[in-house]
matplotlib code that plots the C-alpha trace (Angstrom):
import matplotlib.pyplot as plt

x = [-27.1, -25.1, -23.3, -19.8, -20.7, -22.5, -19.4, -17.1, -19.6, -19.6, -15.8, -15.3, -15.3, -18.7, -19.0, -18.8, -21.3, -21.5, -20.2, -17.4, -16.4, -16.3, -14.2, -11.7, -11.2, -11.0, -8.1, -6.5, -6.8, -6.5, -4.2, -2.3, -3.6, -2.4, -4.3, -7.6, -6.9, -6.4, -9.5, -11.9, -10.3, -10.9, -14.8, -15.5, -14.4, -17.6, -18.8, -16.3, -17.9, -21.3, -20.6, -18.7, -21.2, -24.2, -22.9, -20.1, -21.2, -21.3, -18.1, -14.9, -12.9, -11.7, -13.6, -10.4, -8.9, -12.2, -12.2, -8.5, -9.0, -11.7, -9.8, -7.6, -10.6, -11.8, -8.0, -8.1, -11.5, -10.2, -7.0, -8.7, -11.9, -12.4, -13.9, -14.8, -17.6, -21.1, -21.3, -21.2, -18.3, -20.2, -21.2, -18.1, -16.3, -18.8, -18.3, -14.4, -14.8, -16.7, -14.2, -11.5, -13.2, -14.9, -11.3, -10.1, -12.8, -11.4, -7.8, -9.1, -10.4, -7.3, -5.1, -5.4, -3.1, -2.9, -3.0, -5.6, -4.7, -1.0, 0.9, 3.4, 1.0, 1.7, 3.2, 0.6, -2.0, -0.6, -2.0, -5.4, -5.1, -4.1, -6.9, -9.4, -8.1, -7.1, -11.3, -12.1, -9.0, -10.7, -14.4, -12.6, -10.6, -13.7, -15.6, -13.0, -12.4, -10.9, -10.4, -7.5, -5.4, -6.3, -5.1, -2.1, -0.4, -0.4, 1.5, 5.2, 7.2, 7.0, 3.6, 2.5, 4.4, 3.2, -0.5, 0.3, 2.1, -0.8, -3.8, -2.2, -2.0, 1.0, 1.1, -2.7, -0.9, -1.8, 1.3, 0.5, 2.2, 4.8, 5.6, 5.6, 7.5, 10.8, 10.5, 11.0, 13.6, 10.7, 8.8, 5.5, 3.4, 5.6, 3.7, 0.0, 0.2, 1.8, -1.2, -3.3, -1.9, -1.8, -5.9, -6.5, -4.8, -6.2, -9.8, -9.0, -8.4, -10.8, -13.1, -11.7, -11.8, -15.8, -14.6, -16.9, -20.0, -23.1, -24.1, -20.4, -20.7, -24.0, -22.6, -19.8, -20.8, -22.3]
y = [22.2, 21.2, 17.7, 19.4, 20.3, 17.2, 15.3, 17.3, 17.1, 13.2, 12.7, 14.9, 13.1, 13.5, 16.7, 16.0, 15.9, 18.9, 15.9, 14.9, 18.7, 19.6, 15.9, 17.0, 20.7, 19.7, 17.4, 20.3, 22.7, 21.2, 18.5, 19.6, 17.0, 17.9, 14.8, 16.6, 20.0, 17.5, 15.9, 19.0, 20.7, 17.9, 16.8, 21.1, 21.3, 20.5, 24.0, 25.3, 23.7, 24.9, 28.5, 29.1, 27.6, 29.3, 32.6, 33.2, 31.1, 34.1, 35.3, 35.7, 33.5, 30.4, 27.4, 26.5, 29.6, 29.9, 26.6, 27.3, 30.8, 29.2, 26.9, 29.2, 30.7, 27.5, 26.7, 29.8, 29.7, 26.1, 27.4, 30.8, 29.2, 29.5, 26.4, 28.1, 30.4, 29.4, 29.0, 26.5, 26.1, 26.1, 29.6, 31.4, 29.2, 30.3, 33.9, 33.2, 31.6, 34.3, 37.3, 35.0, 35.0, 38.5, 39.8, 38.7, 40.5, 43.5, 42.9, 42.3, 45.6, 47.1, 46.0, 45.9, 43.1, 40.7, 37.0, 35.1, 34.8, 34.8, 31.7, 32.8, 30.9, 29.5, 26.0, 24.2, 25.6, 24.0, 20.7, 21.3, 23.8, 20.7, 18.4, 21.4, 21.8, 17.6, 17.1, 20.0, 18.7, 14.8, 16.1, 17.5, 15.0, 12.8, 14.7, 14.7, 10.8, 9.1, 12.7, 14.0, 11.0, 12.6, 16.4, 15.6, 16.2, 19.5, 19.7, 19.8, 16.4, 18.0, 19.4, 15.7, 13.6, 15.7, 15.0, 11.2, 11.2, 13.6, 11.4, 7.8, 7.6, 5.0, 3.0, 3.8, 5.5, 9.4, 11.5, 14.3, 18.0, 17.5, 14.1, 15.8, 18.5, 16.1, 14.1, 17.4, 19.3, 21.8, 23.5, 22.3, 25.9, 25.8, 22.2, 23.2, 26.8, 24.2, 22.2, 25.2, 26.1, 22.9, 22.1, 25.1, 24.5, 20.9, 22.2, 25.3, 22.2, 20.0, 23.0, 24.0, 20.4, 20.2, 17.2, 19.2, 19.8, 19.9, 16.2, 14.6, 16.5, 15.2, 11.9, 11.9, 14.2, 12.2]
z = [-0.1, -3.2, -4.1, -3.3, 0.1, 0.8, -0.2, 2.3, 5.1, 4.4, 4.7, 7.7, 11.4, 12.9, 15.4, 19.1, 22.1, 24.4, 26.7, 25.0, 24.2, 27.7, 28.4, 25.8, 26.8, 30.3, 29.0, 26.6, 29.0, 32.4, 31.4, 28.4, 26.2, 22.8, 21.4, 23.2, 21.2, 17.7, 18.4, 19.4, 15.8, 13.6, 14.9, 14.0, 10.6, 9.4, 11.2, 9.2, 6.0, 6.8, 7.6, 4.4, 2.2, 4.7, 4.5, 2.0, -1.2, -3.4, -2.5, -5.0, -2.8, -3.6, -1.9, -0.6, 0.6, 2.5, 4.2, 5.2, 7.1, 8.4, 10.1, 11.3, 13.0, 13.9, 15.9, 17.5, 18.9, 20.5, 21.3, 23.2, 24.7, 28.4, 29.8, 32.8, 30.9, 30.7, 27.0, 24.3, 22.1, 19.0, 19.3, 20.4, 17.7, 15.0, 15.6, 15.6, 11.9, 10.5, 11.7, 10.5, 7.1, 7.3, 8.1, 5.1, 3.1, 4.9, 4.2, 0.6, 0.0, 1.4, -1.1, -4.7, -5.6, -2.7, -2.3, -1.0, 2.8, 4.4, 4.4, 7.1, 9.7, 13.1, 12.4, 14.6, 11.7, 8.9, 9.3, 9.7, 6.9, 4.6, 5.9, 4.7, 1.9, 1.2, 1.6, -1.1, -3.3, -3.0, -4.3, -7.3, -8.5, -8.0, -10.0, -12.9, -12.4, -15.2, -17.5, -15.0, -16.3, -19.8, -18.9, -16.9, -20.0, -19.3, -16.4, -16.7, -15.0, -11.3, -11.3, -12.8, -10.1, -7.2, -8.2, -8.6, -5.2, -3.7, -5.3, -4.6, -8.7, -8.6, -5.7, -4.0, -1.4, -0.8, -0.1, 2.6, 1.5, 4.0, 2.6, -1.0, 0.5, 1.7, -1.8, -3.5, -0.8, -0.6, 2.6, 3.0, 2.3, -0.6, -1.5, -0.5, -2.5, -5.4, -5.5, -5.4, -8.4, -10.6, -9.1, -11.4, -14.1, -14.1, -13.9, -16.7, -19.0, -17.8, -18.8, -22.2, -23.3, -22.4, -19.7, -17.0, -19.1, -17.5, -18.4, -16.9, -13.5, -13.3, -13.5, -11.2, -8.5, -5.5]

ax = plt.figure().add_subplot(projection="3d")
ax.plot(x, y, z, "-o")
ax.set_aspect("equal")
plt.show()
């Protein structure tokens, strides 16, 4: 297992007990907890991390867009679990993350010019799509510490604010996409496929000038 996923699996929330899964789907699904369906989604994103990098690390995808559909899967499989079966959540939530992922792959081939996953989600998606994507976002900017400062100066004045407000660069706070998305009178998909975008033109120039050469990732990674 690589430093990147190491680093993501480090920041997520630790996965739950068979216990405390069956306590919180009892409260989802019995009670209507909402909280209960936040909580099961959040402690099994790191399933998410470890089927992407276990099965799909040679794929053409972006690390992101993978973690994202995913998640999708991952939100489903919460969202269409029957607690009255006699099987563990892991399992039927693992096979709902790879056809998430594999149907993608599918969609892929369909099309010769298509975008990496549709962004026309359920609302209820979106911010659990951010957190994925927020924790691969954080290992990158790590890894280019101080040097992003040096390349911002490529971005034009918008693109340049929204990674100061999304990385706390002013006043240590971190702006979420929604948050970015009211400053900026723009729809939050609008903001994550934004900072999609200016993540790769920060790392193009981070590559061009030598800032992620062999030697500096060794440094910075964890």
């Amino acid at each position: 297992m690589d430093n990147k996923c190491c680093f993501l699996l480090q920041e997520l929330p630790e996965c739950l007990t068979d216990e405390q899964i069956k306590t919180y789907f009892y409260r989802y699904k019995v009670l209507g907890d909402e909280d209960a369906r936040n909580i099961i989604i959040n402690h099994n994103i790191k399933l998410v991390i470890n089927i992407v990098y276990n099965s799909f690390v040679n794929s053409s995808f972006d690390l992101e867009d993978l973690v994202s559909i995913g998640i999708i899967g991952l939100i489903k499989a919460v969202d269409n679990f029957c607690i009255e079966k006699n099987y563990k959540f892991s399992t039927y939530a693992f096979v709902c993350i790879k056809n998430e992922i594999t149907a993608l792959f599918r969609s892929e081939k369909q099309k010769s010019n298509s975008v990496s996953f549709d962004w026309k989600m359920n609302e209820r998606y979106y911010s659990f799509v951010d957190l994925g994507m927020d924790v691969v976002y954080n290992y990158e900017i790590k890894v280019l510490g101080e040097e992003v400062r040096k390349i911002l100066s490529y971005l034009d004045e918008d693109q340049r604010k929204m990674v100061e407000l999304y990385f706390g660069m002013d006043d240590g706070k971190c702006y979420t996409h929604r948050e970015i998305g009211a400053i900026f009178n723009l729809s939050r998909p609008y903001i994550t496929k934004k900072l999609k975008k200016i993540m790769c033109i920060l790392k193009e120039h981070a590559l061009n000038n030598k800032a992620l050469d062999t030697d500096f990732v060794r440094t910075k990674s964890l």
